[in-house]
C-alpha positions as a Markdown table, in Angstrom:
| # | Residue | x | y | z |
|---|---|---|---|---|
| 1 | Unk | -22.7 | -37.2 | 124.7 |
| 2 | Unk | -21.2 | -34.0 | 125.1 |
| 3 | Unk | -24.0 | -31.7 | 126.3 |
| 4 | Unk | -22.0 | -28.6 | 126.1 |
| 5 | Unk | -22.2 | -28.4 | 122.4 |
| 6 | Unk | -25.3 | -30.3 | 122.1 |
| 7 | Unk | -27.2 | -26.7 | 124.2 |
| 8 | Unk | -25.5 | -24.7 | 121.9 |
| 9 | Unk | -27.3 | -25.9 | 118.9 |
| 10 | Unk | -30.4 | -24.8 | 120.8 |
| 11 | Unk | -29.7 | -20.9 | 121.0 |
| 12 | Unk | -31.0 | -19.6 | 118.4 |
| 13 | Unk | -10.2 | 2.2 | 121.9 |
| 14 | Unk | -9.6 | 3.9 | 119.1 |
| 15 | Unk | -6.3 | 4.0 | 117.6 |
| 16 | Unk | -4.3 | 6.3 | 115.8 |
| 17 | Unk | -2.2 | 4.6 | 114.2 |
| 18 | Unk | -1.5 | 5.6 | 109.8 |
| 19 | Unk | -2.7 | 3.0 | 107.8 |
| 20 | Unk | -0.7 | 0.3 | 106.2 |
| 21 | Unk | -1.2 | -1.3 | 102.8 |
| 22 | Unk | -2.8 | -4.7 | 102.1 |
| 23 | Unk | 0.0 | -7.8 | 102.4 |
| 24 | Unk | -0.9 | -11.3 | 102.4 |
| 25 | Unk | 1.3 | -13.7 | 104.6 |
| 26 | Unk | 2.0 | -17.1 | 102.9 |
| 27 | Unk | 0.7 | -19.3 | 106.1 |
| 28 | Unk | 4.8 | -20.7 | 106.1 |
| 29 | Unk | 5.4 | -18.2 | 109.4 |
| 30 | Unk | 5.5 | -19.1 | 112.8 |
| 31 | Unk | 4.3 | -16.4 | 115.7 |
| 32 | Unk | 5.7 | -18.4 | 119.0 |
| 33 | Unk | 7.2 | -22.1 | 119.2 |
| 34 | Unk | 6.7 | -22.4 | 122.7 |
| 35 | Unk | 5.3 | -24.7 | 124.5 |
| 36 | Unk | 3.2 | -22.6 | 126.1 |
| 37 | Unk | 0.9 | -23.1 | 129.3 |
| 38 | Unk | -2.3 | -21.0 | 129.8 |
| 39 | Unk | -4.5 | -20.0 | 132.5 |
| 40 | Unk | -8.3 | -19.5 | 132.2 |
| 41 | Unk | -10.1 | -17.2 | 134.0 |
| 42 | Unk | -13.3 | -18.0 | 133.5 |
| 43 | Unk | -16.8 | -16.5 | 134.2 |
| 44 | Unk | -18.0 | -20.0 | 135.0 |
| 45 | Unk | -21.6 | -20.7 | 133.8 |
| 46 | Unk | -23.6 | -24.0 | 132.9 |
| 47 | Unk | -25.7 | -24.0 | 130.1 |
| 48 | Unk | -29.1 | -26.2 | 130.5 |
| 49 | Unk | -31.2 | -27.4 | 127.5 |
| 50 | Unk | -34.6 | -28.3 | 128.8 |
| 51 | Unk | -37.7 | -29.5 | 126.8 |
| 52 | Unk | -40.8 | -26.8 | 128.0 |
| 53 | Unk | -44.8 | -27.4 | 126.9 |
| 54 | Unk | -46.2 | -24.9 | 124.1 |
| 55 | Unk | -48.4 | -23.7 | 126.7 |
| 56 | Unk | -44.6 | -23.0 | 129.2 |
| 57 | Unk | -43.0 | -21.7 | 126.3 |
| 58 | Unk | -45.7 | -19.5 | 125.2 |
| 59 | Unk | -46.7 | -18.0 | 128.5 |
| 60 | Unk | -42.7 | -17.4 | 128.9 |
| 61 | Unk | -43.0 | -15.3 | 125.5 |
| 62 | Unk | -45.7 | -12.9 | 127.2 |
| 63 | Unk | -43.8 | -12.7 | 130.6 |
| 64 | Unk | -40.7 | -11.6 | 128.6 |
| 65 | Unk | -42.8 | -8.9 | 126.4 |
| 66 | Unk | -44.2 | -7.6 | 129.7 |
| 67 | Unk | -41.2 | -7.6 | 131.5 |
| 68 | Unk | -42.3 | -9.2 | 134.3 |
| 69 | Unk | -40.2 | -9.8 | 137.3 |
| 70 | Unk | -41.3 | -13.3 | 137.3 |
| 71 | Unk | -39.8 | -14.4 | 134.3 |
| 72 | Unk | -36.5 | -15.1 | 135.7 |
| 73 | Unk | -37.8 | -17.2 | 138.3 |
| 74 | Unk | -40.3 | -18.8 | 135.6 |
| 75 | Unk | -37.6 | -19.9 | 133.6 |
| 76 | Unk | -35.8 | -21.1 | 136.6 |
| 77 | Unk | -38.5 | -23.7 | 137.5 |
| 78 | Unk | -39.4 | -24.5 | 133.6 |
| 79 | Unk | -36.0 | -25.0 | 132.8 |
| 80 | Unk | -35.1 | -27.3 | 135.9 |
| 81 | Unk | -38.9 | -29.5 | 135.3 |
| 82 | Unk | -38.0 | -29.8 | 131.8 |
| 83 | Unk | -34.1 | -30.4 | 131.7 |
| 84 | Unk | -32.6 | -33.3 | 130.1 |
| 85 | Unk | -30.2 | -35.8 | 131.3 |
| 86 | Unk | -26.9 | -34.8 | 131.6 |
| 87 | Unk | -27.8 | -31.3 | 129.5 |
| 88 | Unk | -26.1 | -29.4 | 132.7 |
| 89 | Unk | -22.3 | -28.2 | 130.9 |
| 90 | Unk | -20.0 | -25.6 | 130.7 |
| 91 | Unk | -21.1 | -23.4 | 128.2 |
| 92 | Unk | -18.6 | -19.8 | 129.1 |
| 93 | Unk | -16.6 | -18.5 | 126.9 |
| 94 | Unk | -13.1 | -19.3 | 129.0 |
| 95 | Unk | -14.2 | -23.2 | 129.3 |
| 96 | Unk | -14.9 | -23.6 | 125.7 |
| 97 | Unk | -11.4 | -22.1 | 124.2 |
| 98 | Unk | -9.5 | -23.6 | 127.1 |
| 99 | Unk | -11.2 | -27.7 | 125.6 |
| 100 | Unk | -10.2 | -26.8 | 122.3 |
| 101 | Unk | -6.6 | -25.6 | 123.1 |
| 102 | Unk | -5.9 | -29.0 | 125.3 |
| 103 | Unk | -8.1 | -31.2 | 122.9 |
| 104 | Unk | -5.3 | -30.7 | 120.4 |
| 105 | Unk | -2.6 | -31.0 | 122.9 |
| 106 | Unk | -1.8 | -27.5 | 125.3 |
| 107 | Unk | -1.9 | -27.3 | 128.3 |
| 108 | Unk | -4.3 | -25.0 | 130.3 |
| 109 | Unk | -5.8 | -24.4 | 133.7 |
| 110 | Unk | -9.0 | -23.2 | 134.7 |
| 111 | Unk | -10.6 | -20.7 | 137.5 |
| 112 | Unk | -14.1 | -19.9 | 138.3 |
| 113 | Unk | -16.5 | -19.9 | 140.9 |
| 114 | Unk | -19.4 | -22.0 | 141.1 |
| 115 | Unk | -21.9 | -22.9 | 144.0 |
| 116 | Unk | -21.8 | -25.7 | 146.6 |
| 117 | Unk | -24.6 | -27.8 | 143.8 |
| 118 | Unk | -24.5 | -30.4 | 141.5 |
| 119 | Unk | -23.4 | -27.7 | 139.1 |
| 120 | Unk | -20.0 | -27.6 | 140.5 |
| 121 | Unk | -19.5 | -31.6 | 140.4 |
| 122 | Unk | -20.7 | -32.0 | 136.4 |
| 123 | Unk | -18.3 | -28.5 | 135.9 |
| 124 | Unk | -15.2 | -30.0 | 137.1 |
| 125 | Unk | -15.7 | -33.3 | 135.9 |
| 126 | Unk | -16.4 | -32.1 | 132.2 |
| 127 | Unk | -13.3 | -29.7 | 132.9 |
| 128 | Unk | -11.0 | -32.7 | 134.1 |
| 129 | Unk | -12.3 | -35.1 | 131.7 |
| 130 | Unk | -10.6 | -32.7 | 128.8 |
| 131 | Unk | -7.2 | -32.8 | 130.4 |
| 132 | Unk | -7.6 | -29.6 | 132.3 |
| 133 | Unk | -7.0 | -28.6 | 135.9 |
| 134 | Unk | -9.8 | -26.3 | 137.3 |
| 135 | Unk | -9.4 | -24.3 | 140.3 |
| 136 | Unk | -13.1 | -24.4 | 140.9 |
| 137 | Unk | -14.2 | -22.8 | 144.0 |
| 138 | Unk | -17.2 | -23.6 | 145.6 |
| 139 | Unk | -19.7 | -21.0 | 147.0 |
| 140 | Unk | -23.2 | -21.0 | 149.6 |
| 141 | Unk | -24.9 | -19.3 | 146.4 |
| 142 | Unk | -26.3 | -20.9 | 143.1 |
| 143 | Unk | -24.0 | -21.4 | 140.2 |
| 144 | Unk | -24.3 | -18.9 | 137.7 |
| 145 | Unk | -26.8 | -20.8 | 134.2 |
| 146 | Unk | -28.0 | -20.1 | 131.3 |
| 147 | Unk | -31.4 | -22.0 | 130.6 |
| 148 | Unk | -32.1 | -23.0 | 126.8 |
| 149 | Unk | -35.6 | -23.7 | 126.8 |
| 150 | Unk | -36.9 | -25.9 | 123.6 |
| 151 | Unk | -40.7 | -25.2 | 123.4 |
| 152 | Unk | -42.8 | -27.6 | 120.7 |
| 153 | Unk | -42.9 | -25.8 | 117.3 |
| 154 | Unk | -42.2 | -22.8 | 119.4 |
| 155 | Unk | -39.0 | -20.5 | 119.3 |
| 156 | Unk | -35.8 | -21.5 | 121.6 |
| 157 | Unk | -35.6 | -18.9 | 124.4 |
| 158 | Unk | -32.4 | -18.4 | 126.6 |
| 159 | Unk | -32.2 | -17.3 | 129.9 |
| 160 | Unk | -29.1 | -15.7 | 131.3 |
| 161 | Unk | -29.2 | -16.0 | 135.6 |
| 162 | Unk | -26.5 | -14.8 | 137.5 |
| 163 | Unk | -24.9 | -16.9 | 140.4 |
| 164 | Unk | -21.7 | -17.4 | 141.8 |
| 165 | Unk | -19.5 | -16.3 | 138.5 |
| 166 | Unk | -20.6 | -12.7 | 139.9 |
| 167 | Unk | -18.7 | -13.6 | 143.3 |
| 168 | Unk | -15.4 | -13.8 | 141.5 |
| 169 | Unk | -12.4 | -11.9 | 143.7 |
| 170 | Unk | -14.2 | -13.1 | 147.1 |
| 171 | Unk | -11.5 | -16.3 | 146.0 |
| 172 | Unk | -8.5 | -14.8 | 145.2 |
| 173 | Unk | -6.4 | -17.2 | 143.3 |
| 174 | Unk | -2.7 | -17.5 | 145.1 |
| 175 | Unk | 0.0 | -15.7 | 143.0 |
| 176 | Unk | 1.9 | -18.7 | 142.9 |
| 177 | Unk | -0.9 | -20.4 | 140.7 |
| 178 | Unk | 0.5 | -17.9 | 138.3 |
| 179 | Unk | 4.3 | -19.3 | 138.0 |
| 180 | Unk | 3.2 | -22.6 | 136.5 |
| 181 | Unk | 1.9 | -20.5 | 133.3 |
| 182 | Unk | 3.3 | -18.8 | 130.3 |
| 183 | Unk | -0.1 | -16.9 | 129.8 |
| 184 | Unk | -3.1 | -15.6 | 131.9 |
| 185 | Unk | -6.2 | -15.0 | 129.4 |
| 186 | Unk | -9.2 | -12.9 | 129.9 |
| 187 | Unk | -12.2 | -12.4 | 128.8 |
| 188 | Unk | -15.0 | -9.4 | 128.8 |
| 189 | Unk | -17.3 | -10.8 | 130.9 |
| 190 | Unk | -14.9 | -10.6 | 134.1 |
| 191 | Unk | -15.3 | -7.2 | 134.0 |
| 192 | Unk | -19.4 | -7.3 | 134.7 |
| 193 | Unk | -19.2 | -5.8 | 138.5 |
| 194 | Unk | -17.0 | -4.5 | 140.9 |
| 195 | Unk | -15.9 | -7.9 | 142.5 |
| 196 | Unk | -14.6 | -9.4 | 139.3 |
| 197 | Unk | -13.1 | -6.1 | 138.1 |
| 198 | Unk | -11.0 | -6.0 | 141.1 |
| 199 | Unk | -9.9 | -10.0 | 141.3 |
| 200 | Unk | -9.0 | -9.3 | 136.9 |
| 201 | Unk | -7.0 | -6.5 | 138.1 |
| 202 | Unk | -5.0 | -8.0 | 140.7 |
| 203 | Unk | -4.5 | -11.2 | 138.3 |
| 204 | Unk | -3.6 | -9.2 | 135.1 |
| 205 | Unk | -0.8 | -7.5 | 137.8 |
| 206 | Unk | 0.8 | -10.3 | 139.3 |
| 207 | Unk | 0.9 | -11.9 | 135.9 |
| 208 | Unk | 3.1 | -8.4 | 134.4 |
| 209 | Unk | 4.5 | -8.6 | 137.6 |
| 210 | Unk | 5.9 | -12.7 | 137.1 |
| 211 | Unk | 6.8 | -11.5 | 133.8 |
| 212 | Unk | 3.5 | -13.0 | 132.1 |
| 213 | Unk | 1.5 | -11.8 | 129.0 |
| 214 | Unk | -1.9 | -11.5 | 128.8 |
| 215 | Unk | -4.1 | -12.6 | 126.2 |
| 216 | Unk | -8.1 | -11.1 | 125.4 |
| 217 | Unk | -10.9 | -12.7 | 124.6 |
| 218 | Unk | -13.5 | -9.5 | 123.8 |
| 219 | Unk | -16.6 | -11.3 | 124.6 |
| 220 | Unk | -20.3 | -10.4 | 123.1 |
| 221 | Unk | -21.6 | -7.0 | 121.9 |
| 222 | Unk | -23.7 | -7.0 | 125.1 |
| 223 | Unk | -20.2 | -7.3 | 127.2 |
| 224 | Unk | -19.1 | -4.7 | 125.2 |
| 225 | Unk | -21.2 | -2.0 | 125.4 |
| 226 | Unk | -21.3 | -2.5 | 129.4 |
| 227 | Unk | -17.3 | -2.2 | 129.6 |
| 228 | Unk | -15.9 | -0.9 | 126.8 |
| 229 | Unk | -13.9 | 1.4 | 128.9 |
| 230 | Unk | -12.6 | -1.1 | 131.1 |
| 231 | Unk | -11.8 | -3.5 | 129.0 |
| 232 | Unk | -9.8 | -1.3 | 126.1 |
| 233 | Unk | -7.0 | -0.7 | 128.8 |
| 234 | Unk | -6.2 | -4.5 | 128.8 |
| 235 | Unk | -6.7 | -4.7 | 125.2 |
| 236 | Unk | -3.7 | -2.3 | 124.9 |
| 237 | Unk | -1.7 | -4.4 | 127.2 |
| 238 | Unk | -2.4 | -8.0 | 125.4 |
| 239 | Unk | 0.1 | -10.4 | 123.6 |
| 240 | Unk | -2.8 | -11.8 | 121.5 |
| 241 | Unk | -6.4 | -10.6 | 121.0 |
| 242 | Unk | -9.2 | -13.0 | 119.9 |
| 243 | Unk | -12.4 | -11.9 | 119.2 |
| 244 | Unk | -15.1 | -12.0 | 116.1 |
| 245 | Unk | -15.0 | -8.8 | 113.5 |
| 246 | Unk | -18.1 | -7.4 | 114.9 |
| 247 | Unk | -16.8 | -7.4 | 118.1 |
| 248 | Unk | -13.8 | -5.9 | 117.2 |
| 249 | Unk | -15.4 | -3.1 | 115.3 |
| 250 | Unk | -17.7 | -1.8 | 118.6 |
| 251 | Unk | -14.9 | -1.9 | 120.4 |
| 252 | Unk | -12.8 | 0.5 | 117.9 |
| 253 | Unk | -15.9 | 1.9 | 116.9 |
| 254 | Unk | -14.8 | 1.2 | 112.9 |
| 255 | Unk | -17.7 | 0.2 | 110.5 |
| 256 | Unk | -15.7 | -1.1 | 108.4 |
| 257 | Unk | -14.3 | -4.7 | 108.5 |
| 258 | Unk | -11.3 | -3.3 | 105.7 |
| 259 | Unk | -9.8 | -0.8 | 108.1 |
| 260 | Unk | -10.1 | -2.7 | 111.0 |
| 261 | Unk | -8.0 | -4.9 | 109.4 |
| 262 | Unk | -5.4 | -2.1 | 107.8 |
| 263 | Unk | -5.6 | -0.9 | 112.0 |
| 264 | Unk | -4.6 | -4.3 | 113.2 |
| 265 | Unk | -1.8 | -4.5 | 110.5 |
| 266 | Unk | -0.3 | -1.3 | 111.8 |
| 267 | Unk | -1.0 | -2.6 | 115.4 |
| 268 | Unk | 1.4 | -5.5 | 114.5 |
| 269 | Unk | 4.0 | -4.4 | 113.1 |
| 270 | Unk | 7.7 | -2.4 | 113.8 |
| 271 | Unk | 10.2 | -3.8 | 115.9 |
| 272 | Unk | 7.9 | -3.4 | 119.2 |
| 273 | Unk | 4.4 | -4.1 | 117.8 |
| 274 | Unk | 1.3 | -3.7 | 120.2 |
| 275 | Unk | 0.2 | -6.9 | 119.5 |
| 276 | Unk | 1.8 | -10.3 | 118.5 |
| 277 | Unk | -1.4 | -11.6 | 116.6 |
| 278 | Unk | -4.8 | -10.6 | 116.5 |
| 279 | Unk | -7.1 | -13.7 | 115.8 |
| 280 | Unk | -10.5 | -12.9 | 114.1 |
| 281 | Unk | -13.3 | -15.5 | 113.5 |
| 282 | Unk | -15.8 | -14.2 | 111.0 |
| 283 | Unk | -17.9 | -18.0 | 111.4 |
| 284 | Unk | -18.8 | -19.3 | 108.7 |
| 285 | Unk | -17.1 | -17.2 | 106.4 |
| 286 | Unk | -13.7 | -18.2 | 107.7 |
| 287 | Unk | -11.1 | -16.2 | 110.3 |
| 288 | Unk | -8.4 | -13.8 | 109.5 |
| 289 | Unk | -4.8 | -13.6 | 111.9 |
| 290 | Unk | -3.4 | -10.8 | 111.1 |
| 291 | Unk | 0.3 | -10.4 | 112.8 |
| 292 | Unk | 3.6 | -9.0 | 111.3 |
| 293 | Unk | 1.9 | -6.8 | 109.6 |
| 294 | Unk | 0.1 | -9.2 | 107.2 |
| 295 | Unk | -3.2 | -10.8 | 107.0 |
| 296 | Unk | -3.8 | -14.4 | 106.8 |
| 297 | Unk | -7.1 | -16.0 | 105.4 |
| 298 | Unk | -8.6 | -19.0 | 106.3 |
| 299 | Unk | -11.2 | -20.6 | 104.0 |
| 300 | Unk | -15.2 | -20.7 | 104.9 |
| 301 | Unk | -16.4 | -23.5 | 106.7 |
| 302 | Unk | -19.8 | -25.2 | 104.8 |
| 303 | Unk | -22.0 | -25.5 | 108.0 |
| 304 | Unk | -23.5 | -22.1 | 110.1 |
| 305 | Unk | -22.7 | -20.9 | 113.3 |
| 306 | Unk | -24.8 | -21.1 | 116.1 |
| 307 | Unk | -25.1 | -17.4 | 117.7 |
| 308 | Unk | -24.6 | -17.4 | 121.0 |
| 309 | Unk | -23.2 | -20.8 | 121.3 |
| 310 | Unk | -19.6 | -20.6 | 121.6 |
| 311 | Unk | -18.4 | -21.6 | 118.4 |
| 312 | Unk | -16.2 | -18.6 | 118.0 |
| 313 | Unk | -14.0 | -19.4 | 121.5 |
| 314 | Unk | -13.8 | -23.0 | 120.7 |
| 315 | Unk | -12.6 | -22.1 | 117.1 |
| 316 | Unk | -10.1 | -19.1 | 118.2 |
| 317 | Unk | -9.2 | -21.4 | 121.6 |
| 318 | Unk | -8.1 | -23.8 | 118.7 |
| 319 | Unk | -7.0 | -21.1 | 117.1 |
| 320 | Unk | -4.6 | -19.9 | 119.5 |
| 321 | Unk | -3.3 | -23.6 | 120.1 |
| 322 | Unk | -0.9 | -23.5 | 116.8 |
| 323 | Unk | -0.4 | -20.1 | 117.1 |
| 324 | Unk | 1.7 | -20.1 | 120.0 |
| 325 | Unk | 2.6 | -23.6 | 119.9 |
| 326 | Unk | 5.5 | -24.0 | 117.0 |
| 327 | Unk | 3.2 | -24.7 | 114.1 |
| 328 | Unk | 3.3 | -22.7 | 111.3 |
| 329 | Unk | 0.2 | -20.2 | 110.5 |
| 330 | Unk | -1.4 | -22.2 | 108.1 |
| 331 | Unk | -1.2 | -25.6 | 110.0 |
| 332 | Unk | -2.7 | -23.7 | 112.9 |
| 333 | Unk | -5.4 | -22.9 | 110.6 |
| 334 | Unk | -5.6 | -26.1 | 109.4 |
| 335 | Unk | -6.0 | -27.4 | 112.7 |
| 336 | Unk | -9.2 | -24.8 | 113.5 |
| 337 | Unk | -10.7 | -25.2 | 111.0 |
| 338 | Unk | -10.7 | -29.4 | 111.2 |
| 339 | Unk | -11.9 | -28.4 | 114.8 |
| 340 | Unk | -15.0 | -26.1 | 114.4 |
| 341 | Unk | -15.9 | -28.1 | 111.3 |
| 342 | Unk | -16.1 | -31.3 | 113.2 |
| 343 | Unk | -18.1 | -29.2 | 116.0 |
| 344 | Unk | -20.6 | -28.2 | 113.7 |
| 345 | Unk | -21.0 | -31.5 | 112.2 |
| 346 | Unk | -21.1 | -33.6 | 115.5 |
| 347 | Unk | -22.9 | -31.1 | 117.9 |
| 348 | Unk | -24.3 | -34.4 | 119.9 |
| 349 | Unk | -20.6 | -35.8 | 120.5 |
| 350 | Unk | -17.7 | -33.0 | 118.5 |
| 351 | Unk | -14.0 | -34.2 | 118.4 |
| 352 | Unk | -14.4 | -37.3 | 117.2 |
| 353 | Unk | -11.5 | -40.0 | 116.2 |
| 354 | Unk | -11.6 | -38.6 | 113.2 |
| 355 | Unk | -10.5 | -35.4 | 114.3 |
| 356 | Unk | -7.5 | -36.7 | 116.1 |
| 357 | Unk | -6.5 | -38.6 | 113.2 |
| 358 | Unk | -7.0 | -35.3 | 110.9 |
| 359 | Unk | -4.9 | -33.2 | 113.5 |
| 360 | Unk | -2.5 | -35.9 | 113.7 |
| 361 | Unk | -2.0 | -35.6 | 109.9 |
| 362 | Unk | -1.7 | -31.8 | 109.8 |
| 363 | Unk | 0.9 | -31.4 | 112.4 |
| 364 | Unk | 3.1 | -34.1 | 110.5 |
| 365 | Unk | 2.8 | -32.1 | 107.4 |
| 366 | Unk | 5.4 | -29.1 | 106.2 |
């Protein structure tokens, strides 16, 4: 069973740039033929689905209402007397895109802090078991979780508690970690306090310094509004951007998803563009790349996001996988699309044999 996707199914700078008309690309371009090998830096955080009484789940409910200060430590000890075997995964946002880019064949690293717990062993050995080295650093403190708690008949609640992910840049990762990569990609929630803003610095400048490129995953509104002005420098300074339309449009502070796009067309195009490609998952309603210039569609999937549970980063990690790997455009979203839709159907146990097969078939095609 893969748990990590099983727990999500229980969580419920401007520009001024002059806009660009509308073009379509035909899907028969390709952005980067690499091979190209990326490195995660990752705000490393399990996820644990636990199974909680009505009377747990409800008393939770008026805790949260009151703001008690007990309610974090409540849904500590519900969630660890209710969890379910082998429910304890990586769940962040840099783990999730870095499995889908190495499920369909990259090759990716991964850094992130976790404690000296049980945590850390199930981590790294989920990690590994994708194909992926992690450069997992263990800590005194408790690793960072989030608790999904699963009440009967009663609403799923999730409970964010900060650990060791908040330690990161007390581990500095050696600058020669940084030659075995083409790419160093970051994500918004690196940028939470002064210890990870300072380690993201130093790891976005030794990457520019090697001759690196960086490449931005925004993170969730609530990441956003916290670091919007820290995080809109490296925006500027990204190779790719991959994010979800809402997210795009608190960060440039544009309503409207039809001149964001006309922004990021601008944003892509001349002979030194800002961006290579900007990759945009609207969920269920498909994704947009836009790059060149242009704007590429890719077709709705039939089943619903989970909010909350990843879905995006696996699908944009997947994404990014043909994007800078030689594929075309359309085979690249092709490939995502076979990838969140098998997610969404398989949540108990995603990329199934069926998926490799279907990959299989879609990188053979023209």
């Amino acid at each position: 069973m893969n748990s990590s996707f099983l727990f999500a199914a229980a969580l419920g700078v401007v520009a001024s740039f002059t806009v660009a008309s509308c073009e379509e690309a035909t899907g028969d371009e390709i952005i980067d033929h690499g091979p190209h090998r990326l490195l995660f830096a990752g705000d490393a955080t399990a996820g644990v689905l636990s199974q909680v009484s009505s009377d747990a789940a409800n008393k939770l409910k008026v805790l949260m209402e009151n703001r008690f200060t007990s309610d974090v430590l409540s849904f500590r000890r519900f969630g660890e007397e209710g969890k379910k075997q082998d429910s304890e995964c990586p769940i962040d946002s840099a783990a999730n895109a870095a499995r889908a880019y190495t499920f369909l064949g990259g090759e990716a690293s991964y850094f992130g802090i976790l404690g000296n717990d049980q945590v850390l062993d199930d981590f790294v050995k989920t990690v590994n078991s994708c194909g992926i080295p992690m450069k997992a650093v263990g800590s005194g403190e408790e690793s960072t979780k989030v608790y999904a708690l699963e009440g009967d008949g009663s609403e799923s609640r999730a409970q964010f508690i900060l650990g060791t992910s908040g330690l990161f840049g007390t581990h500095v990762l050696k600058g020669d970690e940084m030659e075995k990569h083409d790419y160093l990609v970051v994500n918004a929630y690196m940028l939470r306090n002064l210890f990870q803003r300072t380690a993201l610095h130093a790891m976005i400048v030794e990457a520019q310094r090697q001759g690196r490129e960086i490449i931005t995953f925004v993170g969730n509104p609530s990441c956003i509004n916290n670091s919007q002005k820290r995080l809109t420098p490296i925006i500027g300074i990204s190779a790719y951007l991959c994010g979800t339309a809402d997210q795009f449009e608190r960060i440039y502070g544009i309503p409207s998803t039809h001149e964001l796009f006309e922004l990021f067309e601008k944003a892509t195009s001349g002979s030194r563009p800002w961006h290579k490609a900007i990759l945009i998952s609207m969920g269920d309603d498909g994704a947009v790349v836009i790059f060149g210039g242009k704007r590429y569609y890719i077709s709705e999937v039939s089943q619903d996001f989970v909010p909350g549970s990843g879905d995006h980063d696996v699908y944009l990690g997947a994404l990014l996988y043909g994007l800078i790997n030689g594929y075309t455009v359309r085979q690249a979203s092709e490939m995502a699309r076979a990838v969140v839709t098998d997610l969404l159907s398989n949540r108990d146990a995603p990329f199934t044999p069926e998926l490799k097969a279907k990959i299989q078939q879609i990188k053979q095609s023209s």
